[in-house]
GUKEKOL-503569 format. One record per residue (C-alpha): x, y, z. Coordinates in steps of 0.1 Angstrom, whole numbers, plus 5000, padded with zeros to 4 digits. Example, Ala and Ser with C-alpha at 12.3 -4.5 7.8 and 13.67 -1.06 7.14 Angstrom:
2
<r><u>5123</u><v>4955</v><w>5078</w></r>
<r><u>5137</u><v>4989</v><w>5071</w></r>
//
This chain:
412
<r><u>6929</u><v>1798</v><w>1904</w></r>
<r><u>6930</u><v>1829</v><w>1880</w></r>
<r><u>6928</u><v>1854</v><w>1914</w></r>
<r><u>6957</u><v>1831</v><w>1933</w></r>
<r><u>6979</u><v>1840</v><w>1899</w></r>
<r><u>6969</u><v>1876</v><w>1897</w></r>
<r><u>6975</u><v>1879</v><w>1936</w></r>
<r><u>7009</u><v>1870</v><w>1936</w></r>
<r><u>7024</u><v>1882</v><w>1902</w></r>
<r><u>7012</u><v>1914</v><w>1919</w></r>
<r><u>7031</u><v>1911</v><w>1943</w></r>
<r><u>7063</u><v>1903</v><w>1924</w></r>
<r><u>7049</u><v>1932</v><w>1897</w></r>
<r><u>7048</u><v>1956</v><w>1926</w></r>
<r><u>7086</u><v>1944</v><w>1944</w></r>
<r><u>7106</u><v>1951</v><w>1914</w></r>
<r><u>7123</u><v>1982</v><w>1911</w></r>
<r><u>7097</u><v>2006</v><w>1889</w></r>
<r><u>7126</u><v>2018</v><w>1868</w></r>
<r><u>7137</u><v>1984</v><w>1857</w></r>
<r><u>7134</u><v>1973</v><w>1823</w></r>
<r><u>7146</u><v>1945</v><w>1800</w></r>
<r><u>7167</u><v>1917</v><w>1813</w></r>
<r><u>7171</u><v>1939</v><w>1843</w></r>
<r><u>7134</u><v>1936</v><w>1852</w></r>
<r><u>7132</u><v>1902</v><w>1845</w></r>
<r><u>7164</u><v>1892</v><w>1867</w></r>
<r><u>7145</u><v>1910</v><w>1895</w></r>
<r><u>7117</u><v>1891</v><w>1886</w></r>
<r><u>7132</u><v>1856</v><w>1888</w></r>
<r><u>7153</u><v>1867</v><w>1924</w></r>
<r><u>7125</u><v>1875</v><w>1944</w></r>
<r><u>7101</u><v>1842</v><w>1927</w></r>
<r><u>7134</u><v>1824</v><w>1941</w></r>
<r><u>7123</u><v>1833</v><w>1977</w></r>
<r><u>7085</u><v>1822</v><w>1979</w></r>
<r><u>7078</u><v>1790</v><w>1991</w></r>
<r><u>7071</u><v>1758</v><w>1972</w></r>
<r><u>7035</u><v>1765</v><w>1975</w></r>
<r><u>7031</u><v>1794</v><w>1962</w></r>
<r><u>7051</u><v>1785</v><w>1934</w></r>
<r><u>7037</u><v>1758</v><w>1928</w></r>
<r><u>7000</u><v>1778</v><w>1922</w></r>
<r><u>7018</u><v>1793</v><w>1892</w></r>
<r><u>7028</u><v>1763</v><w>1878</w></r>
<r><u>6997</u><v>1741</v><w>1877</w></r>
<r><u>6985</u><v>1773</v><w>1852</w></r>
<r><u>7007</u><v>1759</v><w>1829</w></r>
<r><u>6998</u><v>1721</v><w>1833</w></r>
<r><u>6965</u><v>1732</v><w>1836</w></r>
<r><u>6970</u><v>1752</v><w>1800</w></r>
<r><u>6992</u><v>1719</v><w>1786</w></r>
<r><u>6964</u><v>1698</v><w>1799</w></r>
<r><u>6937</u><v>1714</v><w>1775</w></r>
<r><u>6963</u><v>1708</v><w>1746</w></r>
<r><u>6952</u><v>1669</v><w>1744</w></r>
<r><u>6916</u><v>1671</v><w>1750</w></r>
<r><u>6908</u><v>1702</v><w>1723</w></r>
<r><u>6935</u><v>1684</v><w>1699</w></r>
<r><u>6957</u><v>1715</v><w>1699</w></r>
<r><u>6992</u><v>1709</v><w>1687</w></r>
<r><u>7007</u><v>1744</v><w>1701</w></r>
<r><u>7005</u><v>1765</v><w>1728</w></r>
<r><u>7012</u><v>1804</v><w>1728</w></r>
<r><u>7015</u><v>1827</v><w>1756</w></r>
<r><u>7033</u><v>1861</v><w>1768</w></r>
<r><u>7046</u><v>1887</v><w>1753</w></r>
<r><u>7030</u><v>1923</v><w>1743</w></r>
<r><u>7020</u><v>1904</v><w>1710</w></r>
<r><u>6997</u><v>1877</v><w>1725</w></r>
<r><u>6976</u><v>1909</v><w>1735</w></r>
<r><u>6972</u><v>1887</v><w>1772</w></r>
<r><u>6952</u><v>1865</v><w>1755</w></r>
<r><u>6958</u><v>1822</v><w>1754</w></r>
<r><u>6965</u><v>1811</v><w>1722</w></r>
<r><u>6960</u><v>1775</v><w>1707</w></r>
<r><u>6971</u><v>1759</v><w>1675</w></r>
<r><u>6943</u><v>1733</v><w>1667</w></r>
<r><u>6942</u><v>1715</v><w>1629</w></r>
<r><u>6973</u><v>1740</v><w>1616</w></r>
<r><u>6952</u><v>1774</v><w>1628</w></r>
<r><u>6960</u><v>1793</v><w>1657</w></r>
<r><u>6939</u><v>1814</v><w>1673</w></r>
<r><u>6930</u><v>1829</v><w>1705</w></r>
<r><u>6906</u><v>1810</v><w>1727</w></r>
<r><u>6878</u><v>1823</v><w>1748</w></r>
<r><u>6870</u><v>1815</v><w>1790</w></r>
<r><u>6904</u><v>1832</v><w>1802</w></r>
<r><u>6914</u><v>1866</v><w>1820</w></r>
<r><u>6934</u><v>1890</v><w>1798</w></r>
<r><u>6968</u><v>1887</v><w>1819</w></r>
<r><u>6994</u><v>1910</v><w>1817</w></r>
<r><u>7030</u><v>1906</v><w>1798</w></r>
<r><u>7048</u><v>1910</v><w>1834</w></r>
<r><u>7022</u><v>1889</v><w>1845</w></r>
<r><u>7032</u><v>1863</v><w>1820</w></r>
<r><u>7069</u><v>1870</v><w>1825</w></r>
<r><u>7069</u><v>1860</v><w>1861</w></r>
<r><u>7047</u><v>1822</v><w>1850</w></r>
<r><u>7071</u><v>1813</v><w>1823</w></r>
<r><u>7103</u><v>1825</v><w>1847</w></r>
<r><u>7087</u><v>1799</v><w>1871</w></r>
<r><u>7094</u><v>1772</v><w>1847</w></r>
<r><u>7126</u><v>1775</v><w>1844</w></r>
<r><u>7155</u><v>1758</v><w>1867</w></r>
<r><u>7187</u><v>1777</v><w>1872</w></r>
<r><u>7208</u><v>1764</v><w>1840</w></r>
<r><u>7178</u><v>1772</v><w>1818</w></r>
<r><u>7175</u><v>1810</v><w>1834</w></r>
<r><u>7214</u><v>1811</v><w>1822</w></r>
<r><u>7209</u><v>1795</v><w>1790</w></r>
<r><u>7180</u><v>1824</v><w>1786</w></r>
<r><u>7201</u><v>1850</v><w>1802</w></r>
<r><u>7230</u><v>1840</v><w>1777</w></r>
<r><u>7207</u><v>1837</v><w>1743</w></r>
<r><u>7178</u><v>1851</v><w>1748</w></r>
<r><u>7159</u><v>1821</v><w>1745</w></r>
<r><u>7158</u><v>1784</v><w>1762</w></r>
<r><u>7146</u><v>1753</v><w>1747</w></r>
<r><u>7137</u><v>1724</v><w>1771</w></r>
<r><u>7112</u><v>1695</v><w>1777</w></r>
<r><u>7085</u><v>1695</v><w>1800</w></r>
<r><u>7065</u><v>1668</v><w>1812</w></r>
<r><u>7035</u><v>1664</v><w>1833</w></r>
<r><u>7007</u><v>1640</v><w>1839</w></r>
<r><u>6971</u><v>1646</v><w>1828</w></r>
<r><u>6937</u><v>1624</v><w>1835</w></r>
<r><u>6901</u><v>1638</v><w>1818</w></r>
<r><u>6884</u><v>1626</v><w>1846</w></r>
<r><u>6892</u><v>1618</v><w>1885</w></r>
<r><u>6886</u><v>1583</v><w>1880</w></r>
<r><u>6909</u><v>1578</v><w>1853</w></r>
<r><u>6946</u><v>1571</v><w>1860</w></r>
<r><u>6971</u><v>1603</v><w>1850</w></r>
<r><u>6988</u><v>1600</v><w>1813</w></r>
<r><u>7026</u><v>1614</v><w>1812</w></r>
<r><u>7025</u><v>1636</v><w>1784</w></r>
<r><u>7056</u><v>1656</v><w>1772</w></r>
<r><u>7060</u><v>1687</v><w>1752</w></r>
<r><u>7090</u><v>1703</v><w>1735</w></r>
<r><u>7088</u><v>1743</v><w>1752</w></r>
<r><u>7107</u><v>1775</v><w>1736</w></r>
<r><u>7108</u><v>1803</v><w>1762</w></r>
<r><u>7122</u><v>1838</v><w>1744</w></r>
<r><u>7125</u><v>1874</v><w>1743</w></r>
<r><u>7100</u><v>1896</v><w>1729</w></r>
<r><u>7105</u><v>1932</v><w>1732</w></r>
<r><u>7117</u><v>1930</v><w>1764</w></r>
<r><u>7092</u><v>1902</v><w>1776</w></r>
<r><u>7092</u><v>1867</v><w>1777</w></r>
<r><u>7071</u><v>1843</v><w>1755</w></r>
<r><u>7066</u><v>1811</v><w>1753</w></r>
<r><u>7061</u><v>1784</v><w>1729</w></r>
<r><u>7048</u><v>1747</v><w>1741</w></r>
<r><u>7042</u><v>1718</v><w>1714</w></r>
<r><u>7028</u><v>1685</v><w>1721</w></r>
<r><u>7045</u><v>1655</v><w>1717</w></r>
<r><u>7020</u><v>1629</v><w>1710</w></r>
<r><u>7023</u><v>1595</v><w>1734</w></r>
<r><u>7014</u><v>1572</v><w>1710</w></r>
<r><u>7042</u><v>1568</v><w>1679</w></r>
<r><u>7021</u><v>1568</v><w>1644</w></r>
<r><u>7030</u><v>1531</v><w>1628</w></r>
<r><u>7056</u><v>1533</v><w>1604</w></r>
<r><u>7037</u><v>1512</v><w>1575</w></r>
<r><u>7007</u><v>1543</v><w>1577</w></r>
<r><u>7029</u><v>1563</v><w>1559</w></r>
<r><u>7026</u><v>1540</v><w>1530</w></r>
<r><u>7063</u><v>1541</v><w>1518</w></r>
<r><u>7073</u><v>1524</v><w>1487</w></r>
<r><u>7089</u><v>1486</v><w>1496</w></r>
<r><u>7123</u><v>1501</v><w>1484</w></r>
<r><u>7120</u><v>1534</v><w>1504</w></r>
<r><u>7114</u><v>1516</v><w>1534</w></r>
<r><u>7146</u><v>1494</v><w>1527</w></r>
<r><u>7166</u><v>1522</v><w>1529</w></r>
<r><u>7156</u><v>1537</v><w>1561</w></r>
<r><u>7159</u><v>1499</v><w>1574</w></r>
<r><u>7193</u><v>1493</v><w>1592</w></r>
<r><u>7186</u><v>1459</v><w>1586</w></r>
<r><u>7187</u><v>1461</v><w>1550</w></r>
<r><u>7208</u><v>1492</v><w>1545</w></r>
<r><u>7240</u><v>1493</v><w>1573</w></r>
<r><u>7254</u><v>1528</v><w>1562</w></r>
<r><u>7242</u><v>1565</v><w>1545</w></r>
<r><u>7227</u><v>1595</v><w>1551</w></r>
<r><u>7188</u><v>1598</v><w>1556</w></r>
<r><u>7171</u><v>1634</v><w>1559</w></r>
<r><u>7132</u><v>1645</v><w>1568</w></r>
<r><u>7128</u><v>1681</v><w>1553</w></r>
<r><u>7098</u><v>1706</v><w>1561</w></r>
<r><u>7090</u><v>1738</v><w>1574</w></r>
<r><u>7081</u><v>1741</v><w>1611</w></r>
<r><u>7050</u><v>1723</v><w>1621</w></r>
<r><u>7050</u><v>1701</v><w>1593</w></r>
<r><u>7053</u><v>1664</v><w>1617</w></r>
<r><u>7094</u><v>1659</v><w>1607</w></r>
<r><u>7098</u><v>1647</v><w>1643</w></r>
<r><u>7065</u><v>1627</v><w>1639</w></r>
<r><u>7083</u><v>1605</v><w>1608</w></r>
<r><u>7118</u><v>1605</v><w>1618</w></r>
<r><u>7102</u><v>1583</v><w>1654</w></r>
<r><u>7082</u><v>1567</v><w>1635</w></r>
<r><u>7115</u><v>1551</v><w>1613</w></r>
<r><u>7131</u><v>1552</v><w>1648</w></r>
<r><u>7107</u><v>1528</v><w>1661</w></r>
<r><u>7106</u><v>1507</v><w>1632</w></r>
<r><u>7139</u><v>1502</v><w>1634</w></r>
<r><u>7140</u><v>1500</v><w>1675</w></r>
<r><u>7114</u><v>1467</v><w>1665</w></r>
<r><u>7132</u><v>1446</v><w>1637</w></r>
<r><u>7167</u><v>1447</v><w>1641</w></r>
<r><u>7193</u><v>1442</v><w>1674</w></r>
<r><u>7215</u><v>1471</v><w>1675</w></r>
<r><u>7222</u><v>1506</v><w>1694</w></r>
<r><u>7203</u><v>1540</v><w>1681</w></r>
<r><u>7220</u><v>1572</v><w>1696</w></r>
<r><u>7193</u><v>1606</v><w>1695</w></r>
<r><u>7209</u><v>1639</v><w>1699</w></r>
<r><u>7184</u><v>1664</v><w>1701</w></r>
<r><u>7174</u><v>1695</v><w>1714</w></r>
<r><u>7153</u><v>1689</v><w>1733</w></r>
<r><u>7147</u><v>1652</v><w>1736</w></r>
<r><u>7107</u><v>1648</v><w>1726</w></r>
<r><u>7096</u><v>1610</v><w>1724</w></r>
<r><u>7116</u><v>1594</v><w>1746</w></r>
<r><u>7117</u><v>1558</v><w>1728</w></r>
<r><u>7117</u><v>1523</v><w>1751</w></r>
<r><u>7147</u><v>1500</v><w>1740</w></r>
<r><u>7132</u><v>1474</v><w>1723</w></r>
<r><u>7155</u><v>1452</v><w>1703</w></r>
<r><u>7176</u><v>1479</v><w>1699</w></r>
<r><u>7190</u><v>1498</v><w>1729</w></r>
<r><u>7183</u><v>1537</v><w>1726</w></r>
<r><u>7204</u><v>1563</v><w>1739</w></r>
<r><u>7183</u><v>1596</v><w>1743</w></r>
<r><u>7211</u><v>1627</v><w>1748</w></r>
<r><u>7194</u><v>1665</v><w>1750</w></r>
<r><u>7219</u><v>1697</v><w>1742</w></r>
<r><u>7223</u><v>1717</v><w>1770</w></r>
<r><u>7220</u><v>1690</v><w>1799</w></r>
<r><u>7241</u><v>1659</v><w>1783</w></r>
<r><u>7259</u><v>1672</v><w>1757</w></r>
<r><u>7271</u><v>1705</v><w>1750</w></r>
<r><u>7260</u><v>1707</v><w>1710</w></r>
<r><u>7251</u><v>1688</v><w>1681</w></r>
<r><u>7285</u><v>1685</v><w>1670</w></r>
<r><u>7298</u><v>1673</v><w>1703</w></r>
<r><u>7273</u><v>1647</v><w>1705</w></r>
<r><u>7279</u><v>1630</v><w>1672</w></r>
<r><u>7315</u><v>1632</v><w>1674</w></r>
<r><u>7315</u><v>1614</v><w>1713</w></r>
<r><u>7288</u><v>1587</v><w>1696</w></r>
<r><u>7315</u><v>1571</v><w>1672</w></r>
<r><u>7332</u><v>1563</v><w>1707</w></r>
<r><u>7296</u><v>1542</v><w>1718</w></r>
<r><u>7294</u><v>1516</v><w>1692</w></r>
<r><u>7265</u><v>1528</v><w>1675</w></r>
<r><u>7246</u><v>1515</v><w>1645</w></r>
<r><u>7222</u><v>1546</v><w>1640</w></r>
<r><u>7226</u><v>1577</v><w>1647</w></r>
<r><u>7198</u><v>1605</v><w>1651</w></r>
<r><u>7208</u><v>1641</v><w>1648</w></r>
<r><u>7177</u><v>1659</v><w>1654</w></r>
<r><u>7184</u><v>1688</v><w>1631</w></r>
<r><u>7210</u><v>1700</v><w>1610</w></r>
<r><u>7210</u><v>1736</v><w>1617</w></r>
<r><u>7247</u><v>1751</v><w>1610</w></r>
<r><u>7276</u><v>1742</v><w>1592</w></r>
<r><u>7295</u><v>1722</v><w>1617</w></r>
<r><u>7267</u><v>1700</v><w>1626</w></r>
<r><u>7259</u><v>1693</v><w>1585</w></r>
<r><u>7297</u><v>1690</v><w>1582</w></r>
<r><u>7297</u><v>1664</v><w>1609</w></r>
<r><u>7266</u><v>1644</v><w>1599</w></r>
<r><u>7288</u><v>1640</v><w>1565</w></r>
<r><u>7318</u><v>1625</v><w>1585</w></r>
<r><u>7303</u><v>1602</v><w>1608</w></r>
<r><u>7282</u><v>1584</v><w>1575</w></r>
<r><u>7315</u><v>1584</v><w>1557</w></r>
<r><u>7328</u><v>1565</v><w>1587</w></r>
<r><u>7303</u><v>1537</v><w>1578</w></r>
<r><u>7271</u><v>1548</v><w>1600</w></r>
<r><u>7237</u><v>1551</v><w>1591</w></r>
<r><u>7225</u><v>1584</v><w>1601</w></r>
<r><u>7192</u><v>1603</v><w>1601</w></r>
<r><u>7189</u><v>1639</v><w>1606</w></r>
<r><u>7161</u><v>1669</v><w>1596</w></r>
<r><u>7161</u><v>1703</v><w>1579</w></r>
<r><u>7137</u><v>1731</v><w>1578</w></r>
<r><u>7133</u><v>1730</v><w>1535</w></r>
<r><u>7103</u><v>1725</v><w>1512</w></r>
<r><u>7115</u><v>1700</v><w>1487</w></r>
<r><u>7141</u><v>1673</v><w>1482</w></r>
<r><u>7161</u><v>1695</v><w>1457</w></r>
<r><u>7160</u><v>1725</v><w>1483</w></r>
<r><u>7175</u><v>1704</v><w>1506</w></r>
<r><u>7204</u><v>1694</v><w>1491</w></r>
<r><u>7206</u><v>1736</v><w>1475</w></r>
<r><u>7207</u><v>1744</v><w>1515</w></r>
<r><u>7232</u><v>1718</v><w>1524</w></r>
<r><u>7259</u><v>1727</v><w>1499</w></r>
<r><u>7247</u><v>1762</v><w>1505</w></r>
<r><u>7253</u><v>1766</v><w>1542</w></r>
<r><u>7288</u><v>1756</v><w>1542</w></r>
<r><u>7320</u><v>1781</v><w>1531</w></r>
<r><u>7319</u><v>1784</v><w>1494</w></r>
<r><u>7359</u><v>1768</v><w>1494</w></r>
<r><u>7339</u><v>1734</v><w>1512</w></r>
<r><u>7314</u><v>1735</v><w>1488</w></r>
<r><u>7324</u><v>1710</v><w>1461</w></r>
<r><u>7338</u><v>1688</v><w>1484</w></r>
<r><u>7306</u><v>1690</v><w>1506</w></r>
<r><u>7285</u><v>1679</v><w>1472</w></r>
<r><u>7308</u><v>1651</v><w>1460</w></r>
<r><u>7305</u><v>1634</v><w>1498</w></r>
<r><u>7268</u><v>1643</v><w>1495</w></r>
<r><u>7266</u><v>1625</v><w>1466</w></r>
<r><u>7282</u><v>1595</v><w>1479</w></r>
<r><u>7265</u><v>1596</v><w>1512</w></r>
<r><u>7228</u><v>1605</v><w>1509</w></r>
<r><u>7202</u><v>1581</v><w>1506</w></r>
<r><u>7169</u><v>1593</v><w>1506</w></r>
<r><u>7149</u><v>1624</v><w>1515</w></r>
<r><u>7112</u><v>1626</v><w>1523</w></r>
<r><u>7098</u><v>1665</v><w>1525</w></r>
<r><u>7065</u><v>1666</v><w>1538</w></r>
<r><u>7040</u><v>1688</v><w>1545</w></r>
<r><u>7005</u><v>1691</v><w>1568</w></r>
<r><u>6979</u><v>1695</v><w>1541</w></r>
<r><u>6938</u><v>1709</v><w>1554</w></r>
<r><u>6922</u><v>1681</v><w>1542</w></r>
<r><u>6885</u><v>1678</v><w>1535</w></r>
<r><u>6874</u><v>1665</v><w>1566</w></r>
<r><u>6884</u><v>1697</v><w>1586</w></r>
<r><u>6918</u><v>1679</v><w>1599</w></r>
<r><u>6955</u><v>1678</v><w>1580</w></r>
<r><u>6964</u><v>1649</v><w>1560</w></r>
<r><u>7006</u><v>1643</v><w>1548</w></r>
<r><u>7016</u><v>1649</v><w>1516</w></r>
<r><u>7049</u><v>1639</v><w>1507</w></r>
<r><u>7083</u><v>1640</v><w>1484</w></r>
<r><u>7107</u><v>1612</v><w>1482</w></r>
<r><u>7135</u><v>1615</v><w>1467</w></r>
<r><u>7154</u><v>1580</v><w>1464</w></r>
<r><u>7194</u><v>1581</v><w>1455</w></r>
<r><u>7204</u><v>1562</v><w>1419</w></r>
<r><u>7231</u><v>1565</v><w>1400</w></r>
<r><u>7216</u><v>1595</v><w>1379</w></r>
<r><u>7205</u><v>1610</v><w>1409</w></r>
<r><u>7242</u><v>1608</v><w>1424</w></r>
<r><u>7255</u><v>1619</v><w>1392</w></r>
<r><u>7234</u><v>1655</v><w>1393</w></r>
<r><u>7247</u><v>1660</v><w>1427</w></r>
<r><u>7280</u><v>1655</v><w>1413</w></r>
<r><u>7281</u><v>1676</v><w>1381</w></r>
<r><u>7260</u><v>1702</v><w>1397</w></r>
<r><u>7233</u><v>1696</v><w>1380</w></r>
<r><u>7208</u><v>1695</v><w>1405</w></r>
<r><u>7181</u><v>1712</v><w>1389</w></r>
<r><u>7173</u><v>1682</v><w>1370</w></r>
<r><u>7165</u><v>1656</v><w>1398</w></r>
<r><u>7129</u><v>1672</v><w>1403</w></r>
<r><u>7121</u><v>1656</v><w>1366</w></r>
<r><u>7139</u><v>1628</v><w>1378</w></r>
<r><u>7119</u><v>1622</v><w>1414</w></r>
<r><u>7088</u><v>1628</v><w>1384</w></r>
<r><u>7097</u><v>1602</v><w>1361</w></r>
<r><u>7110</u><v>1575</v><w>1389</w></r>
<r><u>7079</u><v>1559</v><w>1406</w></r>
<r><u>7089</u><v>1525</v><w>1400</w></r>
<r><u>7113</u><v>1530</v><w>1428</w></r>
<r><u>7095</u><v>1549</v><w>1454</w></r>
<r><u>7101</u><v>1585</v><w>1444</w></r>
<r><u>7071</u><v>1608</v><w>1439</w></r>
<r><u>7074</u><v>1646</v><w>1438</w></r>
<r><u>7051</u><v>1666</v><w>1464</w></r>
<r><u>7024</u><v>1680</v><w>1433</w></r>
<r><u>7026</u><v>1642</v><w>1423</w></r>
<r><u>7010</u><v>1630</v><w>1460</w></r>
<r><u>6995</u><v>1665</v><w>1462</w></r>
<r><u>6969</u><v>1651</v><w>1430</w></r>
<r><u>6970</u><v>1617</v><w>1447</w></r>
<r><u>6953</u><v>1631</v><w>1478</w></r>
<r><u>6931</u><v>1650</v><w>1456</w></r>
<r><u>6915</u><v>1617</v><w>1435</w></r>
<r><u>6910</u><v>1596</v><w>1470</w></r>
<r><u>6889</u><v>1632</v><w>1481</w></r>
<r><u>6912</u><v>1641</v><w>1509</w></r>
<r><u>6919</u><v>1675</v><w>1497</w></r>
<r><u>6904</u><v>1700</v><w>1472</w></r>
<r><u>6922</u><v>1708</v><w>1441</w></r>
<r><u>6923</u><v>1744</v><w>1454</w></r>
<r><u>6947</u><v>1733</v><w>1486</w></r>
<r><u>6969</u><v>1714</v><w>1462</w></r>
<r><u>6972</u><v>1743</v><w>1441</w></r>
<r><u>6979</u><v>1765</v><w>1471</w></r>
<r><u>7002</u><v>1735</v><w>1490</w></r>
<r><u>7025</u><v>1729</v><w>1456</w></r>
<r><u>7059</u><v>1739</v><w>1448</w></r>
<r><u>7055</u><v>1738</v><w>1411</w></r>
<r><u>7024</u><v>1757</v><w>1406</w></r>
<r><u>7026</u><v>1750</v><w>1369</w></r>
<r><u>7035</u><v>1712</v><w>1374</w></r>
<r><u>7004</u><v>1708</v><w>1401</w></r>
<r><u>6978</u><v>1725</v><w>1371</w></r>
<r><u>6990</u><v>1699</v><w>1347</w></r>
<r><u>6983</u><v>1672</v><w>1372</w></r>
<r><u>6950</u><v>1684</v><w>1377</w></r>
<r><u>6938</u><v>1684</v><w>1346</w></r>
<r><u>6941</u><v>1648</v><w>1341</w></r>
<r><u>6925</u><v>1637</v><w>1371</w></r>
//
């Protein structure tokens, strides 16, 4: 396989105009892979389902290739490291450039043209052993620039949704993120990249999709899990191919009759400004956002609008919101990662912070409120660290509130 690949990125490599660089080179790259035959194309792209196909079977939750930085090496994330792995030819970055160009159909090449970079899905089947009947497994993909090459990003999407009652949520928390108990409000997943946000938020989904009859519309980009309607009938809508932005998308679901709406991330102002209007329009609505603690989150939501928006933005907020969960993917003692976990819960004291802009004080309050599902992150963190699952050195190092975590310790 490895010669068929060198063979003909050669001969791309060798067609392009020597003096071309940049987007240039890479333009003439993707014209003349546009005029080989379905065959030959199709050699370069069962490298990459034969790279995705690995991902499964080694547990890897990331893949990592091109660019000078990769050094021409494969790169795996397995258990939250990511390393190089052994067993493959050192490839080239044009060599690279010319497989990840493959991938890409001719609104994707625009959108990378355009911005530099492309996010999509990608799908493919996979079976361990001939006798075994393929598995469709899907993968969210990032293809960008890198110094004037292209990289590329690949995460697996796991088939099999974790079961909502694993994450052991207080009975109240998991009233509120139940349509069937709460109609309306704002619900957010916070953590940095890689830390299973999309993982929770289809696991609430799913829970939902399975108790109550009603109509879920995801946004996303791109669409990950894609979820079977159930008692519920799910739309699935990706930016870029059936909606043109986040924005767009939840402004044209008000006209669809939905009961839930699922913005997959709140990533600019408009978006976060939108997600505030459609719950005030009486729609229950569940978003992300990349932060490491309840109270960051709602800093970064005021934050990121125009400072003339930004007392109106808290008072909705503090009418709206009703519960954020920040999480994080914890080594645990076992070699794996195990979640740890903040929940904020909204109450009247919590609301009033928001208000007065006092929001310094809700971490005390997520500390002191147990009795109705909220926990701070050090507060699971030392949980985690009595049932074994982690050392006390990886809370330390995992914490927020160094100080905080220490005190916890020391009473275990």
């Amino acid at each position: 396989m490895y010669e068929e690949i060198k063979s003909l990125t050669d001969y791309i490599i060798n067609e392009i105009d020597p003096f071309a660089a940049g987007i240039e080179r890479l333009r003439q790259m993707s014209s003349i892979l546009n005029k080989l035959d379905w065959k030959e194309r199709t050699v370069l792209y069962n490298f990459i389902q034969f790279l995705a196909a690995k991902m499964p079977e080694i547990e890897a939750s990331d893949l990592d290739i091109g660019g000078e930085s990769s050094c021409g090496k494969i790169w795996y994330r397995i258990h939250g490291y990511k390393r190089p792995v052994d067993g493959f030819p050192i490839f080239s970055a044009d060599e690279m450039d010319v497989v990840i160009l493959n991938l890409l159909d001719d609104s994707q090449l625009q959108m990378l043209w355009n911005k530099r970079n492309c996010d999509f899905s990608y799908t493919t089947e996979i079976s361990r052993t001939n006798l075994q009947e393929p598995v469709r497994h899907r993968f969210r993909a990032d293809a960008y620039f890198e110094m004037g090459h292209l990289a590329l990003n690949f995460r697996h999407i796991p088939n099999i949704i974790r079961p909502f009652r694993s994450y052991e949520f207080h009975p109240n928390v998991a009233r509120v993120m139940s349509l069937a108990h709460v109609k309306m409000g704002l619900i957010l997943i916070t953590g940095i990249t890689g830390s299973g946000k999309s993982t929770t938020l289809d696991s609430i989904i799913d829970a939902n999709n399975k108790s109550i009859h009603a109509h879920i519309v995801i946004i996303a980009s791109p669409i990950e899990t894609i979820h079977q309607s159930d008692k519920c009938i799910v739309r699935h809508r990706e930016v870029g191919r059936d909606v043109l932005s986040f924005k767009e998308g939840a402004i044209q679901a008000l006209r669809q009759d939905p009961d839930i709406i699922v913005i997959g991330e709140m990533r600019d102002p408009e978006t976060i400004l939108t997600a505030l209007d459609i719950t005030d329009s009486g729609h229950k609505v569940f978003s992300t956002l990349h932060t490491a603690s309840a109270v960051e989150s709602i800093d970064r939501i005021i934050a990121e609008v125009p400072e003339i928006e930004q007392t109106r933005v808290r008072l909705r907020l503090a009418d709206v919101l009703q519960c954020i969960v920040s999480q994080k993917l914890v080594p645990s003692t076992d070699g794996t990662r195990v979640l740890a976990k903040e929940v904020l819960v909204m109450n009247s004291s919590v609301r009033a912070a928001i208000r007065n802009n006092n929001i310094t004080e809700i971490y005390q309050m997520i500390h002191e409120s147990s009795a109705e599902g909220m926990i701070t992150v050090e507060q699971d963190l030392a949980r985690l660290v009595g049932l074994r699952k982690i050392t006390p050195q990886t809370a330390l190092d995992f914490a927020n509130n160094k100080k905080r975590m220490q005190e916890l310790l020391l009473r275990l």
